[in-house]
N, C-alpha and C positions, 0 to 999 in steps of 0.2 A: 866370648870375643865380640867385639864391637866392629860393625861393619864398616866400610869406605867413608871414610865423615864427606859432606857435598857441601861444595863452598856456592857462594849467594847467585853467580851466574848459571849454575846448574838449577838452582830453582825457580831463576828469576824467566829462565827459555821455558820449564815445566810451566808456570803460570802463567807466559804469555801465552804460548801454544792453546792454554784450557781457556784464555779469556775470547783469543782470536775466535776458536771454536763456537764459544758461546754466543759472540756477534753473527757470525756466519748463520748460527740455527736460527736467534732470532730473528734474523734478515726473513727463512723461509716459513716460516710460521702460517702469517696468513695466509700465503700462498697454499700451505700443505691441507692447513684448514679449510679452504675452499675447494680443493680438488678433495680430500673426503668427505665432504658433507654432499658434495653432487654423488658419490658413490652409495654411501649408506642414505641419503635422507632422513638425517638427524643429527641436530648440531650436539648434541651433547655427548652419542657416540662417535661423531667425527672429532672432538677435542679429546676423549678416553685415547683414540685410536694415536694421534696428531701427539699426545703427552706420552704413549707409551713410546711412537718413535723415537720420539726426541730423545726419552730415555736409555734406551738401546745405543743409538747412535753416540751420547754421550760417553756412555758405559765404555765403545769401543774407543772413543778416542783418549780416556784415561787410562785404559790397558797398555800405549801406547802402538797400537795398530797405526801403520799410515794410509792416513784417508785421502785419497787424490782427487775427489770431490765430493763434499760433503752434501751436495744437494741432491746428487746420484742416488747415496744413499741412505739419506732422508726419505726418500720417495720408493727408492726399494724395499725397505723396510716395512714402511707405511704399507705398500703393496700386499707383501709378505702379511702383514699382520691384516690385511682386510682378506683375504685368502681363507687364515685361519680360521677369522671369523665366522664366514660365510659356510666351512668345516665344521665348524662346533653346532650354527643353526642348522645344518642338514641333520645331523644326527639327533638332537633334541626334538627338531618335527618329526609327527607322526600320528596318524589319525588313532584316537578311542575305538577298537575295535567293538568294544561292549556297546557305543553309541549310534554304531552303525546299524540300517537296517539288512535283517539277515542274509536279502538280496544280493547287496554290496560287500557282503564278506569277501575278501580273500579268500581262493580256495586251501587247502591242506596241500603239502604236498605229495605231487603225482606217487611215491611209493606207498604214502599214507592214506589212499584213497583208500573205501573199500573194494571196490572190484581189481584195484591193482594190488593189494593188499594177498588178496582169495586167488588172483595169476600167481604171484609168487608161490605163493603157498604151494599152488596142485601144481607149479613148475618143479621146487625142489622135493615132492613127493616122488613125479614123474622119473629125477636123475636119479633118486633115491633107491626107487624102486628096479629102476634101470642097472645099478648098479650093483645091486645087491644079485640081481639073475645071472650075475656072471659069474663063471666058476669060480671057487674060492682061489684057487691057485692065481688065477689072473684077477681076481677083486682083492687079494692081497696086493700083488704088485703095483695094482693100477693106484690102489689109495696110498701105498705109499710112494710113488713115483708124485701122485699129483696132490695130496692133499697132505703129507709128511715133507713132500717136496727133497728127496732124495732122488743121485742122479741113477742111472742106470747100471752104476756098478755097483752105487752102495746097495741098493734093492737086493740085484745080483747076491752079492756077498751074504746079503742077511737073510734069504731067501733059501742058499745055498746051492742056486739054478747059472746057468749061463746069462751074461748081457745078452745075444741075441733072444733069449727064450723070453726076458724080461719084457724084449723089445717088442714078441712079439703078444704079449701080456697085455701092453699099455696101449699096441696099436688096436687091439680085439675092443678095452674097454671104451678108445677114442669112436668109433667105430660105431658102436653101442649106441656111446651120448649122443653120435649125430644125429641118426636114425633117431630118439628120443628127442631131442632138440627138433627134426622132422616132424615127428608127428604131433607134435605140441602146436606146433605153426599152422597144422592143416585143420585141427580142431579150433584152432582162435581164429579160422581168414574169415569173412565174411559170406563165401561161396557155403564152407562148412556150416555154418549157421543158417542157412537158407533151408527153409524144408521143401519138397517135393511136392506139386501141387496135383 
């Protein structure tokens, strides 16, 4: 099927519209041109930048978009595209870490240090071992309350004990951790580390 046939004044409004357009951008050119080239300091990026507006802007007034000033957004555009750019150089710079002297490195980060590395470590030895001391009945309930992440009925149920028994299962092992979370703290303060003169 062959679509709506357009008689000569339908095309003749379509090409003056795109001719009007076309005056109008060439009107702001050098202007555009001179306000990016103060932005970047470089005329040859300022005219990349300045062609790809004009292009965009084109693009929209052929879609038939109505533009209610096309100098607006000329320059928004323009904007918009010095934006991106200024995007794109930040993530492309970046110093040769290999160039640098070892001083100047970046550190690792703080988990990956060794001494934070060797904390973690004798931290989750310390809940480990914390937890394992507690009676099986209540280090069942507790690991599956908090590390199965079941609530206190399901435990209950699977257990074959009371909610409140469970309850009071999970509060022995919280209990536990703190005191363990306790004494971890009093061995890392700085007073603990001082020895006795």
């Amino acid at each position: 099927m062959v679509g709506p046939i357009r008689g000569p004044a339908a095309m003749d409004s379509r090409v003056d519209t795109a001719v009007i357009g076309c005056v109008l951008l060439e009107r702001y050119y050098r202007e555009l041109l001179h306000f990016l080239q103060r932005q970047v300091s470089d005329r040859d990026t300022a005219a990349d930048l300045a062609q790809e507006s004009y292009a965009r802007v084109l693009a929209a007034q052929h879609s038939g978009r109505a533009i209610l000033d096309v100098r607006a957004l000329l320059y928004r555009t323009a904007r918009n595209l010095l934006v991106d750019s200024h995007r794109r150089a930040e993530v492309r710079r970046h110093d040769d870490l290999d160039a640098m002297p070892d001083a100047q490195q970046p550190p690792a980060p703080r988990h990956l240090q060794p001494d934070e590395a060797l904390a973690s470590q004798q931290i989750l030895r310390a809940y480990s071992g914390t937890i394992d001391s507690l009676p099986p009945r209540c280090r069942e309930a507790f690991v599956l309350h908090v590390f199965d992440d079941l609530s206190h009925a399901q435990v209950a149920q699977k257990m074959g004990i009371s909610v409140s028994m469970v309850e009071k299962h999970i509060v022995r092992g919280m209990l536990a951790c703190k005191l363990c979370e306790r004494n971890v703290r009093e061995q890392d303060s700085p007073s603990a580390a001082r020895t006795p003169a």
